[in-house]
C-alpha positions as CSV (number, residue, x, y, z in Angstrom):
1,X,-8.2,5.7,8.6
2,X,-5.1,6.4,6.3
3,X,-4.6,2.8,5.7
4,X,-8.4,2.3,4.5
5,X,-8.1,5.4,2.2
6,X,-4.9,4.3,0.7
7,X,-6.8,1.0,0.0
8,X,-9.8,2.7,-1.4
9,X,-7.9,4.3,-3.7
10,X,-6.2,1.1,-5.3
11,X,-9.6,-0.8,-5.4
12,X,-11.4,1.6,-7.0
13,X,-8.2,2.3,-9.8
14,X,-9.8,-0.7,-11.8
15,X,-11.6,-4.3,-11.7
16,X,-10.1,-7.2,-10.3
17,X,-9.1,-10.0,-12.9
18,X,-6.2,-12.1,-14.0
19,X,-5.3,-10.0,-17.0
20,X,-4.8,-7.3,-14.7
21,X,-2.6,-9.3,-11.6
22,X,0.4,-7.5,-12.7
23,X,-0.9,-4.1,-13.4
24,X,-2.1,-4.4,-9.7
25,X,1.5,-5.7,-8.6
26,X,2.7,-2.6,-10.1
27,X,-0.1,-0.3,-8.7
28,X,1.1,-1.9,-5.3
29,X,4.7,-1.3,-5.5
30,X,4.1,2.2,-6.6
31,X,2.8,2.8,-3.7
32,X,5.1,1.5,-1.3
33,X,7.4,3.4,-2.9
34,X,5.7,6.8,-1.7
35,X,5.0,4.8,1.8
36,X,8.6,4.5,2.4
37,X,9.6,7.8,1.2
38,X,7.5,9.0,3.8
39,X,9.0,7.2,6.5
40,X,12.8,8.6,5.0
41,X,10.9,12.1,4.5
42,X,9.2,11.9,8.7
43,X,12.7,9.4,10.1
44,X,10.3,7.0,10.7
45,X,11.3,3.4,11.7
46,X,8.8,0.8,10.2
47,X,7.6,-1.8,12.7
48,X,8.5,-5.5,12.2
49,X,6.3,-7.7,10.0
50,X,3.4,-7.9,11.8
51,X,2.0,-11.7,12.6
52,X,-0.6,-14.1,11.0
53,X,-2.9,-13.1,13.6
54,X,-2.4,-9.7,14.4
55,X,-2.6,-8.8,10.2
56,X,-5.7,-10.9,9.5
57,X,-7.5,-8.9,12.6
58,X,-5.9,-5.8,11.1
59,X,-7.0,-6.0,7.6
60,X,-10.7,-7.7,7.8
61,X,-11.2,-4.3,9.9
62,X,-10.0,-2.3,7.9
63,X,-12.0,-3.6,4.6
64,X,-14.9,-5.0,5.8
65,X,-15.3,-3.0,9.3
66,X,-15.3,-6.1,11.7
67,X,-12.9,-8.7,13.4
68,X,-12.4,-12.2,11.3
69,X,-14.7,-15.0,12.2
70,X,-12.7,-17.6,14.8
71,X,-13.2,-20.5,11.7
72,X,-12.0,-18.3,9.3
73,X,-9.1,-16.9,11.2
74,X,-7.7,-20.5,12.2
75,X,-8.2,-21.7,8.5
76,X,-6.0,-18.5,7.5
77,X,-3.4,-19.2,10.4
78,X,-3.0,-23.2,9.1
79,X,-2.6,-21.9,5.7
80,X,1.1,-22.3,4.6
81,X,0.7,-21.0,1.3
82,X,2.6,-18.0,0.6
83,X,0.2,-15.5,-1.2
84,X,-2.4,-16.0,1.9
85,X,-2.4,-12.6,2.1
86,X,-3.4,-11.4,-0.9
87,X,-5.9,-13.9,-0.7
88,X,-7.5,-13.0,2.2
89,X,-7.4,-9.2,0.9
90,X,-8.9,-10.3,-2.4
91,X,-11.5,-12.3,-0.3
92,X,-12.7,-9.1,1.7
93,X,-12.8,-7.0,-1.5
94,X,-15.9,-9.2,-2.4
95,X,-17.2,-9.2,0.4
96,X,-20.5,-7.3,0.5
97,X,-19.6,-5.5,4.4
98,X,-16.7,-4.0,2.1
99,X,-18.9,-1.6,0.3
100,X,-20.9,-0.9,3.1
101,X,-17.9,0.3,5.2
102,X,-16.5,2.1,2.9
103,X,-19.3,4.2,2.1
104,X,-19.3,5.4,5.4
105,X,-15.6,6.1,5.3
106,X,-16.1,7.9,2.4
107,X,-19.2,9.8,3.3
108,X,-17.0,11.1,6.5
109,X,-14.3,12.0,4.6
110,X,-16.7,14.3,2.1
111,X,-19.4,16.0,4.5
112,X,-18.0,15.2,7.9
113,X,-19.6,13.2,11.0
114,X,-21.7,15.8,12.1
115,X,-25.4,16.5,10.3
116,X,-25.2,18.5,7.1
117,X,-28.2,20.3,6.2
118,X,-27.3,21.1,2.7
119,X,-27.2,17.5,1.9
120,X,-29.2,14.1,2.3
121,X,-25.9,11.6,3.5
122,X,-27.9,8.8,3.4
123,X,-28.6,9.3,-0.4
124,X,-24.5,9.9,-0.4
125,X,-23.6,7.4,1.1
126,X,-26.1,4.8,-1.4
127,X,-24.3,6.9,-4.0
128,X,-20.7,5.6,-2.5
129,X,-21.5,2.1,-2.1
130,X,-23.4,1.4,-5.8
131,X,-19.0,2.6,-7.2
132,X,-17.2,0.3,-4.8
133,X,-20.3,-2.4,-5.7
134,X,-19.3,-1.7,-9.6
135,X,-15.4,-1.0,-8.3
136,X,-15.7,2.3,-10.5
137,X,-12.7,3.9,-11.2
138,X,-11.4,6.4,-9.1
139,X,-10.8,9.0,-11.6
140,X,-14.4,8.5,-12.7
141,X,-15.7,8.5,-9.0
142,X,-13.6,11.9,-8.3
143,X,-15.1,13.4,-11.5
144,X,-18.5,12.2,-11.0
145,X,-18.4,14.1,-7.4
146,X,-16.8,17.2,-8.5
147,X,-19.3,17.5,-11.7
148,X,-22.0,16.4,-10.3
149,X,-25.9,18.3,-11.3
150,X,-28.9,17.8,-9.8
151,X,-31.0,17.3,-6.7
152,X,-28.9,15.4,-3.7
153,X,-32.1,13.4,-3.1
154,X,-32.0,11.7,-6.4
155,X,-28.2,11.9,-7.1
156,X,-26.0,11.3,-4.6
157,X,-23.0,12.6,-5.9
158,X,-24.8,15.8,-6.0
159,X,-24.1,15.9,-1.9
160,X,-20.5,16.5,-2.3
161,X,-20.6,19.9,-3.4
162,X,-23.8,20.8,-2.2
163,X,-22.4,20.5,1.4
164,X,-19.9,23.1,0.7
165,X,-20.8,26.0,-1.6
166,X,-21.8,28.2,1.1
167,X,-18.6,31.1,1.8
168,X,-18.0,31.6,-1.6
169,X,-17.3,28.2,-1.8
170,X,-14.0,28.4,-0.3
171,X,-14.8,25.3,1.4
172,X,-15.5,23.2,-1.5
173,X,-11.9,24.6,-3.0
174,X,-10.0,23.5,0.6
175,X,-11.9,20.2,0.8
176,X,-11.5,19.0,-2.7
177,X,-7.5,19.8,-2.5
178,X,-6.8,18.3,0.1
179,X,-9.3,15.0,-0.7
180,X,-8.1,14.6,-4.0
181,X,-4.6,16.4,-4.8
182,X,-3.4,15.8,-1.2
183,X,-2.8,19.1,-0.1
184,X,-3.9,21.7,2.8
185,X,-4.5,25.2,0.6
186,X,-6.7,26.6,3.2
187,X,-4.2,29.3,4.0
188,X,-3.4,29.8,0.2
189,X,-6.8,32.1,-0.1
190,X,-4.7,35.2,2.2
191,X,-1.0,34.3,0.6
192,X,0.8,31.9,-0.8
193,X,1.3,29.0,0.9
194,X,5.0,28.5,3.2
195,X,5.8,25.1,2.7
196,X,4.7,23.6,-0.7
197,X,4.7,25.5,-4.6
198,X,0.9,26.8,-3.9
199,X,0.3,30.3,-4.7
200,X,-2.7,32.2,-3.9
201,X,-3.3,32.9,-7.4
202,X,-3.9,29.0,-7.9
203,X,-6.3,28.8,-4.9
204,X,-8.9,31.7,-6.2
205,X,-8.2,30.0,-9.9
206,X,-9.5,26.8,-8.5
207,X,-12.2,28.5,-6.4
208,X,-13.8,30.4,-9.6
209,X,-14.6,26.5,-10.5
210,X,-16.6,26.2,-8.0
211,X,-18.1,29.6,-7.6
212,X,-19.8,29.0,-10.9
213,X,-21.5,26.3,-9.5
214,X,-25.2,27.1,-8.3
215,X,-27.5,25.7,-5.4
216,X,-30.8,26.3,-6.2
217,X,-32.5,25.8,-3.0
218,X,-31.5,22.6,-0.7
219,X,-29.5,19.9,-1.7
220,X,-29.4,21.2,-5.8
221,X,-26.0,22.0,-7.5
C-alpha cells in the first residue's frame, strides 16, 4: 500500500511529456532520497535488486491492480533495453485499470473500508478516478478535497469531509494530517505531541478550519 501511495503521489504531481522527462527524473530522485533516509533513520538493510520477473509482477499490481499478461511479461523479459522499466511503468500509467485501482486506493485511504453513511463512496470514488483520468495535480486534488461544497451525490469530493465532521470534527483534523502532511496528531488535541514539533495549540488551530465547515443534512459540506 505504501509503495502505490508513494506512486500516486508522483503521478498526479504533473502530466506526462517529453518536456517534462527530467523534471520527473528529479521528482524521482527526490524521493529516493527520503526512501533511503528512512532506511538510515529505521537501520534498515535494502533488499537486492529485485529480478525482471519478480518487478514486472510487482509493479503491474501495484498500478493497475492485476498480474502482467504471460505475452506481455515474456516480451518485457526478452527486452534488453535498459530503460524497460520506466517503460513498462509509463505503459501502466495509461492504462485505463490504473485509474480504476487507484480510486479504490484512494477512496480507502479517505473514508475507510467499512460503509460510511455520511457519504456516497461510489460517487467518491468516480470523483478519484475522473483526477488520475486527467492526472490532476496533487496539490489541486488535496485542495479540491479539503475545500470541497456541496452535496456528496453530485460532487464527490464533497465525501471527504463529509465523512468526518461529526466529534467536532476532530477526525477530519487527525485524518487530513496524517493523509496529507504525514503525521499522527491524534494525541496532540490532550498535549503536545512526544516525538515530533506538534503542539496542541496547532492541532485545535487546524481543527477551527474544519469546525467552520457545515453539514447540512447527509452527505452536504
Amino acid at each position: 500500500m505504501a509503495a502505490a501511495v508513494l506512486l500516486s503521489l508522483l503521478t498526479l504531481a504533473g502530466g506526462r511529456s517529453a518536456s517534462a522527462a527530467s523534471s520527473d527524473e528529479e521528482i524521482v530522485a527526490k524521493i529516493n532520497v527520503f526512501v533511503k533516509q528512512g532506511w538510515i533513520d529505521n537501520g534498515v538493510t535494502p533488499s537486492e535488486r529485485s529480478e525482471d520477473g519478480e518487478y514486472a509482477r510487482r509493479v503491474t499490481l501495484d498500478i493497475v491492480g492485476r498480474i502482467p499478461a504471460y505475452q506481455r511479461l515474456v516480451q518485457f523479459l526478452n527486452d534488453s533495453s535498459p530503460d524497460k522499466r520506466t517503460r513498462l511503468v509509463d505503459e501502466l500509467l495509461d492504462d485505463p485499470d490504473y485509474a480504476e485501482q487507484f480510486s479504490t486506493i484512494w477512496g480507502n485511504l479517505l473514508i475507510g473500508r467499512a460503509n460510511n453513511r455520511r457519504t456516497n463512496r461510489g460517487v467518491l470514488e468516480r470523483w478519484i478516478k475522473r483526477q488520475f483520468e486527467k492526472n490532476a495535480r496533487y496539490d489541486q486534488f488535496v485542495y479540491d478535497l479539503i475545500s470541497a461544497e456541496g452535496n456528496s451525490e453530485q460532487n464527490g469530493a464533497v465525501g471527504f469531509l463529509a465523512a468526518h465532521l461529526n466529534e467536532n470534527a476532530i477526525p477530519a483534523t487527525a485524518i487530513t494530517a496524517r493523509l496529507f502532511l504525514g503525521l499522527q496528531v491524534q494525541c496532540t488535541q490532550c498535549h503536545n505531541h512526544p516525538f515530533n514539533d506538534w503542539k496542541q495549540s496547532q492541532f485545535w488551530g487546524m481543527n477551527a478550519f474544519f469546525r467552520g465547515t457545515r453539514r447540512q443534512g447527509a452527505g452536504n459540506a
